[in-house]
Biotite code that builds the C-alpha atoms (Angstrom):
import biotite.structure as struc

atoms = struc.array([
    struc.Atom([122.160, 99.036, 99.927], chain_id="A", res_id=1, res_name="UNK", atom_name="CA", element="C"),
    struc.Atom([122.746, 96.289, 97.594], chain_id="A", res_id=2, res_name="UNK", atom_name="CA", element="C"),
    struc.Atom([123.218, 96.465, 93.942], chain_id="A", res_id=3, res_name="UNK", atom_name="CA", element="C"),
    struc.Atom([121.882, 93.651, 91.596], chain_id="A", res_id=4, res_name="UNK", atom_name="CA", element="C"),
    struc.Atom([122.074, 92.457, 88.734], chain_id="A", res_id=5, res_name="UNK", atom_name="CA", element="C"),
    struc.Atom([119.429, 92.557, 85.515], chain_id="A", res_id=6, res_name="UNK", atom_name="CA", element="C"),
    struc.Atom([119.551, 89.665, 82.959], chain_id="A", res_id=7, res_name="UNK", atom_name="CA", element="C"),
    struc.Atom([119.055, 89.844, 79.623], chain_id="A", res_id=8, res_name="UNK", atom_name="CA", element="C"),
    struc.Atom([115.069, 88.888, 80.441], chain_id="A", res_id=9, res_name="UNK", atom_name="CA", element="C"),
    struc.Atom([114.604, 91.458, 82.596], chain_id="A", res_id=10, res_name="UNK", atom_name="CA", element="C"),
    struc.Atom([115.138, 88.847, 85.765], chain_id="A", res_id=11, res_name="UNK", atom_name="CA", element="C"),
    struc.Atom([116.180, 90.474, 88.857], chain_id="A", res_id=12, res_name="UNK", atom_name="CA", element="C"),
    struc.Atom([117.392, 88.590, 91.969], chain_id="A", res_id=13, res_name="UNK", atom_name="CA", element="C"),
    struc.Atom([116.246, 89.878, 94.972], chain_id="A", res_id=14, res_name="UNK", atom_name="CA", element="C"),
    struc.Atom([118.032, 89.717, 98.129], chain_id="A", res_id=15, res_name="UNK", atom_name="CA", element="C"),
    struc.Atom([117.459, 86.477, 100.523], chain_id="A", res_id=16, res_name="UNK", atom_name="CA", element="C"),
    struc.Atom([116.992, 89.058, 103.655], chain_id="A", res_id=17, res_name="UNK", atom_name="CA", element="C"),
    struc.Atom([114.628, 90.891, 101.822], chain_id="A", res_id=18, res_name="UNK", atom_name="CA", element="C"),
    struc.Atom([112.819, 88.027, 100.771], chain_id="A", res_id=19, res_name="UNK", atom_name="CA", element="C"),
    struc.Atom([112.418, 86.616, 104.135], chain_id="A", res_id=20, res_name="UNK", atom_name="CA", element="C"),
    struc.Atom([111.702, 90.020, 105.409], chain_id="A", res_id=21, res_name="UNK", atom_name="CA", element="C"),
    struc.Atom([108.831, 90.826, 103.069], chain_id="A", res_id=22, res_name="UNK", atom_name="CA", element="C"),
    struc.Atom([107.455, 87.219, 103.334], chain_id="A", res_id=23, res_name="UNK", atom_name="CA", element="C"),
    struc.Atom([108.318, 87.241, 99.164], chain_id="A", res_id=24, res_name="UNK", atom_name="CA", element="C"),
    struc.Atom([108.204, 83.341, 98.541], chain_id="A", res_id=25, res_name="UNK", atom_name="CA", element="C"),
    struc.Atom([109.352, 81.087, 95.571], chain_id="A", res_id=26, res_name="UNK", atom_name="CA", element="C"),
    struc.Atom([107.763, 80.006, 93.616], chain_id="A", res_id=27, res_name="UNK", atom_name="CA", element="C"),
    struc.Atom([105.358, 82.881, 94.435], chain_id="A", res_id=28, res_name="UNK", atom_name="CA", element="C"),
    struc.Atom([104.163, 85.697, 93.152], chain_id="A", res_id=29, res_name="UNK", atom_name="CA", element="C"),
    struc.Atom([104.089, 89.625, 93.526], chain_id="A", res_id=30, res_name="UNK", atom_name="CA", element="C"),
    struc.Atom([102.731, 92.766, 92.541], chain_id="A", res_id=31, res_name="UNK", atom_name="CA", element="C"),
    struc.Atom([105.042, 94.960, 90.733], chain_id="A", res_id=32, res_name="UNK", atom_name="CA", element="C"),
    struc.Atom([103.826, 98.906, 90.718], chain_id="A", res_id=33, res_name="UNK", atom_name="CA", element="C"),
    struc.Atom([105.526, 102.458, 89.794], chain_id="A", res_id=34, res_name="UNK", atom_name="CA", element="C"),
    struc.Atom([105.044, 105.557, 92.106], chain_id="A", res_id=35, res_name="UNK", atom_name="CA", element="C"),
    struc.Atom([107.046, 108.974, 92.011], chain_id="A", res_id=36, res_name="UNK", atom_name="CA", element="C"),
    struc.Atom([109.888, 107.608, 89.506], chain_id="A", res_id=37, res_name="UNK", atom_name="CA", element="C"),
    struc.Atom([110.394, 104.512, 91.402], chain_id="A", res_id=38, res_name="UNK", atom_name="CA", element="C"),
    struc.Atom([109.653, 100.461, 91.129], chain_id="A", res_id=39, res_name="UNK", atom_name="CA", element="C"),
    struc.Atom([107.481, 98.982, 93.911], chain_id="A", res_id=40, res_name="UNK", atom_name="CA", element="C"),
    struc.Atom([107.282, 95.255, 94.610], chain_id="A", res_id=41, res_name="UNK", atom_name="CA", element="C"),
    struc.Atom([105.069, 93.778, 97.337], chain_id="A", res_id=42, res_name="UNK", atom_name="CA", element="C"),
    struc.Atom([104.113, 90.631, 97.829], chain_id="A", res_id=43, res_name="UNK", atom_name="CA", element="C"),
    struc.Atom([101.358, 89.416, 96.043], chain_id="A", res_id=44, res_name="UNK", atom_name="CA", element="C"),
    struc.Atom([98.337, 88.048, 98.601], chain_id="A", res_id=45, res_name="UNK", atom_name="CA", element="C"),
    struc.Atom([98.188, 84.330, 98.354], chain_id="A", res_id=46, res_name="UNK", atom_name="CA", element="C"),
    struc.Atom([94.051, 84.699, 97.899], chain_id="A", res_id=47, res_name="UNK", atom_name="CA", element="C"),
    struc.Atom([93.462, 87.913, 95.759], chain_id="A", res_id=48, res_name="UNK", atom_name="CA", element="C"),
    struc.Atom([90.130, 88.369, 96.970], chain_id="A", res_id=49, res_name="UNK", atom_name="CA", element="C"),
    struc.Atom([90.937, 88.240, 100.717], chain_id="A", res_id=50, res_name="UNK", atom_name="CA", element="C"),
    struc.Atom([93.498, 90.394, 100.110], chain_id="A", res_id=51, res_name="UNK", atom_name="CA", element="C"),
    struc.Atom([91.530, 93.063, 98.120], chain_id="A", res_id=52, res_name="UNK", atom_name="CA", element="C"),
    struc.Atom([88.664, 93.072, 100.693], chain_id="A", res_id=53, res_name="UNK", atom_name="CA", element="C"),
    struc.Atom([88.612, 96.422, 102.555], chain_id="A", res_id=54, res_name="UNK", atom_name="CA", element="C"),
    struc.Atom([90.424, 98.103, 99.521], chain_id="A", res_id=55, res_name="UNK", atom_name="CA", element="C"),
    struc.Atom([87.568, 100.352, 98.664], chain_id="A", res_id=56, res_name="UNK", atom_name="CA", element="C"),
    struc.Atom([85.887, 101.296, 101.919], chain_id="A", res_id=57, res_name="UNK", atom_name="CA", element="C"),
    struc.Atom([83.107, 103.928, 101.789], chain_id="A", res_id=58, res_name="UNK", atom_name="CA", element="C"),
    struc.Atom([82.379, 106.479, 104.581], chain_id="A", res_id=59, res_name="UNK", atom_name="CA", element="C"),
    struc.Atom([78.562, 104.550, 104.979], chain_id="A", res_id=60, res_name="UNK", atom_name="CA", element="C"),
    struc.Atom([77.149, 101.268, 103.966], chain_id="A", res_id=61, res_name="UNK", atom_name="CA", element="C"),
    struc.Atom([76.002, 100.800, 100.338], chain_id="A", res_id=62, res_name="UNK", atom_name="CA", element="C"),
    struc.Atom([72.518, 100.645, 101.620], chain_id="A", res_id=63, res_name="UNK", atom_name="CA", element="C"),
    struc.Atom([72.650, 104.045, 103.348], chain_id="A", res_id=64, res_name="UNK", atom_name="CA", element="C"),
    struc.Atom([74.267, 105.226, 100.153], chain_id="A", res_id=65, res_name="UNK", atom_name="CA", element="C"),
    struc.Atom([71.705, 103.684, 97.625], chain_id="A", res_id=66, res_name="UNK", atom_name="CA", element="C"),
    struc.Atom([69.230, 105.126, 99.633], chain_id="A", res_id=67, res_name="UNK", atom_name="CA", element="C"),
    struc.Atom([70.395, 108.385, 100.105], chain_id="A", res_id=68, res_name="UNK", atom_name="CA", element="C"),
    struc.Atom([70.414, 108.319, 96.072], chain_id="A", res_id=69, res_name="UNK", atom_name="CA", element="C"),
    struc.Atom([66.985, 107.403, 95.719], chain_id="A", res_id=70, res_name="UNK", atom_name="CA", element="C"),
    struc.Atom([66.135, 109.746, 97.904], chain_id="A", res_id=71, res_name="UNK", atom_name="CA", element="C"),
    struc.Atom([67.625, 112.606, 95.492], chain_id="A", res_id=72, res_name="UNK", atom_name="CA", element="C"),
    struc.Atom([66.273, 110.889, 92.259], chain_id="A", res_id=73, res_name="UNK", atom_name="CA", element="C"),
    struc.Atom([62.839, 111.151, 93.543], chain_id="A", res_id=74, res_name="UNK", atom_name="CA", element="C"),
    struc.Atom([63.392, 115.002, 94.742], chain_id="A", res_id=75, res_name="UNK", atom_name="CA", element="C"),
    struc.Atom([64.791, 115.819, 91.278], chain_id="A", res_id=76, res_name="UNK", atom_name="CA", element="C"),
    struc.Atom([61.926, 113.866, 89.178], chain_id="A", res_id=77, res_name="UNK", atom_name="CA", element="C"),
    struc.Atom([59.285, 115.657, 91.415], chain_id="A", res_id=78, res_name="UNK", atom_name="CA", element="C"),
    struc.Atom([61.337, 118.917, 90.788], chain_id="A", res_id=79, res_name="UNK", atom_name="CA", element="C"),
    struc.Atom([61.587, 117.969, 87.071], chain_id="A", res_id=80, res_name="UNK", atom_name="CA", element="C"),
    struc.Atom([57.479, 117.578, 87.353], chain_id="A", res_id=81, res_name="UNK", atom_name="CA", element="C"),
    struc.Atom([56.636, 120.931, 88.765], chain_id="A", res_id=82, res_name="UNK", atom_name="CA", element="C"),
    struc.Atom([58.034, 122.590, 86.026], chain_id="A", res_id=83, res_name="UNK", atom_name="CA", element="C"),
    struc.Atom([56.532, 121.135, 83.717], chain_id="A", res_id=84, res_name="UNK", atom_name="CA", element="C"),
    struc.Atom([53.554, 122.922, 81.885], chain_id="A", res_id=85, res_name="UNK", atom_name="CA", element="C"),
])
């Protein structure tokens, strides 16, 4: 396990190896998160929105969903209605 060095920026060299092995490119750039007491970096995707696309996927389509909440809106309003006076 290699040890590096921190500069008085904060700069930290990362190994070539891991570089190559991680596809971390200069100039480049990458994502830099914290999980469980340690530092994470991975490489940042080269078009952010390709790379977030399938980040959030949902167990139906948003038209299913939508519907299935309009659905329930319209049960409670007529619920809502009936007890009224």
């Amino acid at each position: 396990m290699p040890t590096v060095k921190i500069s008085a920026k904060g700069q930290v060299v990362i190994p070539a190896h891991l570089r190559q092995k991680y596809g971390l490119q200069a100039p480049g750039r990458a994502i830099i998160t914290e999980k469980e007491g340690q530092i994470i970096i991975t490489p940042a995707p080269a078009d952010p929105v390709r790379g977030a696309r399938g980040m959030l996927k949902a167990k139906q389509s948003l038209t299913k969903t939508h519907a299935a909440y309009k659905r329930e809106e319209r049960k409670l309003e007529a619920d809502h209605e009936r007890q009224l006076p």
